[in-house]
C-alpha positions in Angstrom: -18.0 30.5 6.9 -14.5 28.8 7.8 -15.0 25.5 8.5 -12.2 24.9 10.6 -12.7 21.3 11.1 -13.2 20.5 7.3 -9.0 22.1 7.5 -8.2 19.7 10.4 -9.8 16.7 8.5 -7.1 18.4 5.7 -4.7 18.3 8.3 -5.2 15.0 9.9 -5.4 13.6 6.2 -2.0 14.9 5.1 -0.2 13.3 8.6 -2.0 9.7 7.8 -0.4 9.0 4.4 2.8 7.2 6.3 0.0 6.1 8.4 -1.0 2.7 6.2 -0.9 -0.9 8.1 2.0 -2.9 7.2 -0.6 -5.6 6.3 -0.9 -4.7 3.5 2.7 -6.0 2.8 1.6 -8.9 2.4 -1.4 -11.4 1.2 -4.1 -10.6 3.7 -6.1 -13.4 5.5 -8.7 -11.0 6.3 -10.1 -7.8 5.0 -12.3 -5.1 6.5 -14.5 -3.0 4.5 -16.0 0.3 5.4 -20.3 1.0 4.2 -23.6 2.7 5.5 -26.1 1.3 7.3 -29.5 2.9 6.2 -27.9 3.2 2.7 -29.6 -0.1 1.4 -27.5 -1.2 -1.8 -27.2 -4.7 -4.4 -23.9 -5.5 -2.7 -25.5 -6.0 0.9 -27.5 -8.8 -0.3 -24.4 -10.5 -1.3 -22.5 -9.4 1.9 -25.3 -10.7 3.8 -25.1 -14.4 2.0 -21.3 -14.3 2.9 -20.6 -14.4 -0.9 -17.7 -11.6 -1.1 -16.2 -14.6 1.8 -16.4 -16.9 -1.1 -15.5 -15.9 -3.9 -12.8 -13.6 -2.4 -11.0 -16.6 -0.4 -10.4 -14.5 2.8 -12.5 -13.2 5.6 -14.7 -10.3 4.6 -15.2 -7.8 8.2 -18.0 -5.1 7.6 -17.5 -2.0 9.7 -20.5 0.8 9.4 -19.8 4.6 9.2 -21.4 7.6 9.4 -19.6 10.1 7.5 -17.1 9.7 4.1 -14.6 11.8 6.3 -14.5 9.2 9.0 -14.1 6.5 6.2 -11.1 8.4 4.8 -9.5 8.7 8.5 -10.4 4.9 8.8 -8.4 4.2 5.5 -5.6 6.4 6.5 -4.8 5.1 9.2 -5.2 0.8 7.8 -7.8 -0.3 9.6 -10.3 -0.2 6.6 -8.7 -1.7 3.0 -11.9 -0.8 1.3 -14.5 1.9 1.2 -17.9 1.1 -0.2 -20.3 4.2 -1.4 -18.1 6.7 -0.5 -18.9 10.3 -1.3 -17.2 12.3 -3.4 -16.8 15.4 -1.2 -14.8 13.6 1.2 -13.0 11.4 -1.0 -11.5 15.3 -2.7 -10.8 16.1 0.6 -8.6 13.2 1.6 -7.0 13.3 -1.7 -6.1 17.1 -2.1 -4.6 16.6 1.1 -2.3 14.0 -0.4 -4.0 10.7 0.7 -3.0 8.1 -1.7 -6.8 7.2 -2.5 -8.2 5.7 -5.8 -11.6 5.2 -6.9 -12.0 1.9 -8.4 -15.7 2.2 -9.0 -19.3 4.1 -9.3 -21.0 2.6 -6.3 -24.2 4.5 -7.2 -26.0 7.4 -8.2 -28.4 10.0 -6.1 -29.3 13.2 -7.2 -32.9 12.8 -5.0 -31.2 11.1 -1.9 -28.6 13.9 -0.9 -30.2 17.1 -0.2 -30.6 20.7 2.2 -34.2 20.8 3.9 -35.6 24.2 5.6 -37.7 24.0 8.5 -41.4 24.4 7.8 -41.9 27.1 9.5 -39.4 29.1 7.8 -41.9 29.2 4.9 -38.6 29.3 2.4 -38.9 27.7 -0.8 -36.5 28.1 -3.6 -38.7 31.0 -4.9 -37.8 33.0 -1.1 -34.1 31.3 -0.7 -32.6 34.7 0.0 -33.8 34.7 3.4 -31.7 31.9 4.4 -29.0 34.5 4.8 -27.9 34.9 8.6 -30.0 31.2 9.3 -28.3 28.3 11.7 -27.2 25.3 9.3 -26.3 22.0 10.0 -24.1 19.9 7.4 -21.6 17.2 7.1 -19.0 19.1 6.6 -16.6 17.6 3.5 -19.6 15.6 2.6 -21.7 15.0 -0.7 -24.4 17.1 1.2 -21.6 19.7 1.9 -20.8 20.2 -2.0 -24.4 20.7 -2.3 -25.0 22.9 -0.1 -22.5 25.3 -0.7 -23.7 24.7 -4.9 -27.1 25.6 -4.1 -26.0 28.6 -2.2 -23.9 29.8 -5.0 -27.0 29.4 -7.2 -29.3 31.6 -4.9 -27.1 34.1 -4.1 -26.9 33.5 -0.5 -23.6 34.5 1.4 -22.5 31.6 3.3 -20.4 33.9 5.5 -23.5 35.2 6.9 -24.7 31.7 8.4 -23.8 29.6 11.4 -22.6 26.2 10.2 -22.5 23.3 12.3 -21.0 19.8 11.6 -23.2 17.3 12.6 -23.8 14.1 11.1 -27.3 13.7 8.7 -28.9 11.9 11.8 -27.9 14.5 14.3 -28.9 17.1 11.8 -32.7 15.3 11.6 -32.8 16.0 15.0 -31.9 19.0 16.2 -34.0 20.0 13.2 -37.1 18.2 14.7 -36.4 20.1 18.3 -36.0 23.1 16.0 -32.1 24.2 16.9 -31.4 24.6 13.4 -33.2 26.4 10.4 -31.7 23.8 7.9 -30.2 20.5 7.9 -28.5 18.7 4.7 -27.5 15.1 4.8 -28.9 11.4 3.0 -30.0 8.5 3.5 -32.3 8.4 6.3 -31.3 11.2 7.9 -32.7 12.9 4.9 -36.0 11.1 5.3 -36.6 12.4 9.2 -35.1 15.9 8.1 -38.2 15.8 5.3 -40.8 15.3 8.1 -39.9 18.8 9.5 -39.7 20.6 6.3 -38.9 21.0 2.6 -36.6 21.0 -0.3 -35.3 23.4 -2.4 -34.5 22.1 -5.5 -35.2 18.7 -6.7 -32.8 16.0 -7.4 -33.5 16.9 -11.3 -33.1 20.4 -10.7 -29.9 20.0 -9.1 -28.6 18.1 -12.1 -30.0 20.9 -14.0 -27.4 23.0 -13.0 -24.4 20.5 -13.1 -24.8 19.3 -9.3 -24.0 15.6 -9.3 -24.4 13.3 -6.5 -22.3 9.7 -6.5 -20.3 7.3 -4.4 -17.4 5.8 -5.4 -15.6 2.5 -4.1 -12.3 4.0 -2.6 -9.0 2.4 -1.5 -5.8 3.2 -0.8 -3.6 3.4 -4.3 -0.8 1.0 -2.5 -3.4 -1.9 -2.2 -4.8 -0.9 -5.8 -1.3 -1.5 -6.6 -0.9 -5.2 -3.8 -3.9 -6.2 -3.9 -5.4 -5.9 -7.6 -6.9 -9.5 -7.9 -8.3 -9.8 -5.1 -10.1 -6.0 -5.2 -11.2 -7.2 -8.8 -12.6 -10.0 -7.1 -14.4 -7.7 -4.5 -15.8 -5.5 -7.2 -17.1 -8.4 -9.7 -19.3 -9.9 -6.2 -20.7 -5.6 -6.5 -21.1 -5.9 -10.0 -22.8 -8.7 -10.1 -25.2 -8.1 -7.3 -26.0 -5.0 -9.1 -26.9 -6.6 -12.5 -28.5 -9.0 -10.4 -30.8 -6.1 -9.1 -30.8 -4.1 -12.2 -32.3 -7.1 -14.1 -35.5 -6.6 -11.5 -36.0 -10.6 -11.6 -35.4 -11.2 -8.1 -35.4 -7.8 -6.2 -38.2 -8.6 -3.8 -36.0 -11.4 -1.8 -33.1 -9.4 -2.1 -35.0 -6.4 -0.2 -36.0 -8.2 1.8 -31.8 -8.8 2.8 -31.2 -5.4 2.0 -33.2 -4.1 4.3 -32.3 -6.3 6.9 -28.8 -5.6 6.5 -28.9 -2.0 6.3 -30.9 -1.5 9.8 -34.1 -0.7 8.3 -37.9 -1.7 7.6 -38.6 -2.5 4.2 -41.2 0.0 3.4 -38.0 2.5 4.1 -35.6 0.5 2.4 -37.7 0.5 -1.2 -38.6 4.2 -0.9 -34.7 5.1 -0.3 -33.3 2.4 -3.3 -35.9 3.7 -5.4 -33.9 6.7 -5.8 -30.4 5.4 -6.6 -29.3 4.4 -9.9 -26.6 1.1 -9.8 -24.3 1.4 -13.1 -23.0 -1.6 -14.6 -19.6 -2.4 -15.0 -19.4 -1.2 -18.6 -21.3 2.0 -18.0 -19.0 3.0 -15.2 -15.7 2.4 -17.6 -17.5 4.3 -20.2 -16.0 8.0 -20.2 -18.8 9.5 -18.5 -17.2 7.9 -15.1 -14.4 6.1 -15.1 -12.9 7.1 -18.6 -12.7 10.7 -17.5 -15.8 11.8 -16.4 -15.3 11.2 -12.4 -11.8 12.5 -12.5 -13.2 16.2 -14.1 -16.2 16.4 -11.7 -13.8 15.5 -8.8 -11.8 18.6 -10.0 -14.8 20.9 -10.1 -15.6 19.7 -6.7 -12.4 21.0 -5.3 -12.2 24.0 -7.0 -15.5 24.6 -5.0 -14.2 23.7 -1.9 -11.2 26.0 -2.3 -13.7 29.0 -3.3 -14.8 28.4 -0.4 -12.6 28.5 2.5 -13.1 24.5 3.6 -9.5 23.6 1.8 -6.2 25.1 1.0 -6.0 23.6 -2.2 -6.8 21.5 -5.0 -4.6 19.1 -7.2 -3.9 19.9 -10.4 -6.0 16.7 -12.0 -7.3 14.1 -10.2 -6.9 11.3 -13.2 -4.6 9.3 -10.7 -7.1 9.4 -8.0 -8.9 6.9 -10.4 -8.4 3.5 -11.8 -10.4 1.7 -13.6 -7.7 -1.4 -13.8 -9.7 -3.4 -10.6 -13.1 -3.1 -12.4 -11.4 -4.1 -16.0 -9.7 -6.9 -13.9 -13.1 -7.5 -12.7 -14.5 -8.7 -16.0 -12.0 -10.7 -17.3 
């Protein structure tokens, strides 16, 4: 497989560096944050009240993507400060190819949210998986799902040169896997969900975590307004945090799905099945060195050695401790 458009997004992220809005010179009256819909999450319940508006002092502008990639091109080129829930995957991407990202945060956990699914009528199951060889794929491509994929390949023994990839987006994926143009799809959210009505998994989320595959989001931003903009992204992140303890504490999560689900575009018996399989880490878990204190940086670095094994970039850094700062979320609870 050569996935050429994984190396333009390489490409196109090494140009955008110079690319960053001047704005960012100076106090902003207005920010604009980049999340998911159909990714229901703590922090929509508080976007939704217009509390990051609040307690943040400026104007809080919510722009929905599909794709991590597109988030990192969004960031590059200023017109997104901040990325909420972005994938890992992407966010190795953008930064291998020198884009001055941080991650200031764990925005969530999801090993059973992120995942390949084989068309029924394949009949493959992870006790067959070698017949995926030669079979039409479509992926993400530099996404969470991506890194999966390509891990759960690996594991099989399947030669990912033998298979078509294509890059489509998890709800493009869903259906030309329902019209039955594809073999497999991988993606989340609910993309995911409409892939599973047309066929099965191959490993379970524990299963993948088994054998070292991790799935998380991280909040991302440029390290010049880490740097410009520290209190106020401390700010941003204490409004997360809090949300998140306040749905972690499970006192009040009805009301808030109900907002959740409103917010993220979809009916609540959806939204519950899909937040039921994330896991929110508070503040202190996420400095601990599992994630912030080291943990994220070394899985970051095992996610690019990947994607270099593999063809889909030239090359990794050497560490990627200063693609993470945990100085916004310290800030955060002061």
């Amino acid at each position: 497989m050569k996935p050429t458009k994984l190396k333009s997004l390489f490409a196109s992220a090494t140009a955008a560096v110079a690319l960053l809005s001047a704005s960012q010179a100076a106090a902003l009256e207005e920010l604009t944050v980049a999340y998911f819909l159909e990714w229901p999450m703590p922090f929509q319940y508080a976007k939704a009240n217009g509390t990051y508006d609040k307690e943040l002092g400026v104007k809080v502008n919510w722009v929905s993507f599909d794709t991590g990639t597109a988030m990192s091109a969004a960031m590059a080129s200023g017109d997104v400060q901040i990325a909420v829930s972005q994938g890992v995957p992407p966010f190795v991407v953008a930064t291998s190819a020198g884009q001055d990202l941080q991650a200031v945060d764990v925005a969530v956990s999801y090993s059973e949210n992120d995942n390949c699914v084989v068309a029924e009528a394949l009949e493959i199951d992870k006790s067959n998986a070698s017949e995926l060889a030669g079979k039409k794929v479509a992926i993400p491509i530099g996404t969470a799902a991506h890194f999966g994929f390509l891990e759960q390949m690996n594991h099989f023994g399947v030669d990912i040169k033998s298979m078509e990839i294509v890059d489509m987006s998890p709800p493009d994926g869903a259906v030309a896997m329902s019209q039955g143009n594809v073999d497999m799809a991988c993606g989340y959210g609910g993309g995911l969900r409409r892939m599973m009505e047309h066929g099965n998994v191959l490993l379970t989320g524990a299963e993948k975590e088994e054998l070292g595959i991790l799935v998380f989001d991280v909040t991302s931003a440029s390290s010049s307004f880490v740097a410009e903009e520290g209190e106020l992204l401390s700010k941003f992140l204490k409004v997360t945090a809090d949300a998140n303890a306040a749905w972690n504490s499970g006192e009040n999560q009805a009301e808030m799905l109900a907002v959740i689900a409103q917010d993220a575009g979809m009916d609540l018996a959806d939204a519950e099945a899909t937040i039921a399989t994330f896991t929110f880490p508070s503040a202190e878990e996420q400095l601990s060195e599992k994630w912030l204190g080291g943990g994220a940086a070394s899985f970051m670095k095992g996610v690019a050695n990947v994607f270099v094994g593999a063809g889909s970039i030239e090359t990794a850094l050497d560490s990627y401790e200063g693609a993470v700062s945990a100085a916004p979320l310290t800030g955060a609870q002061n």
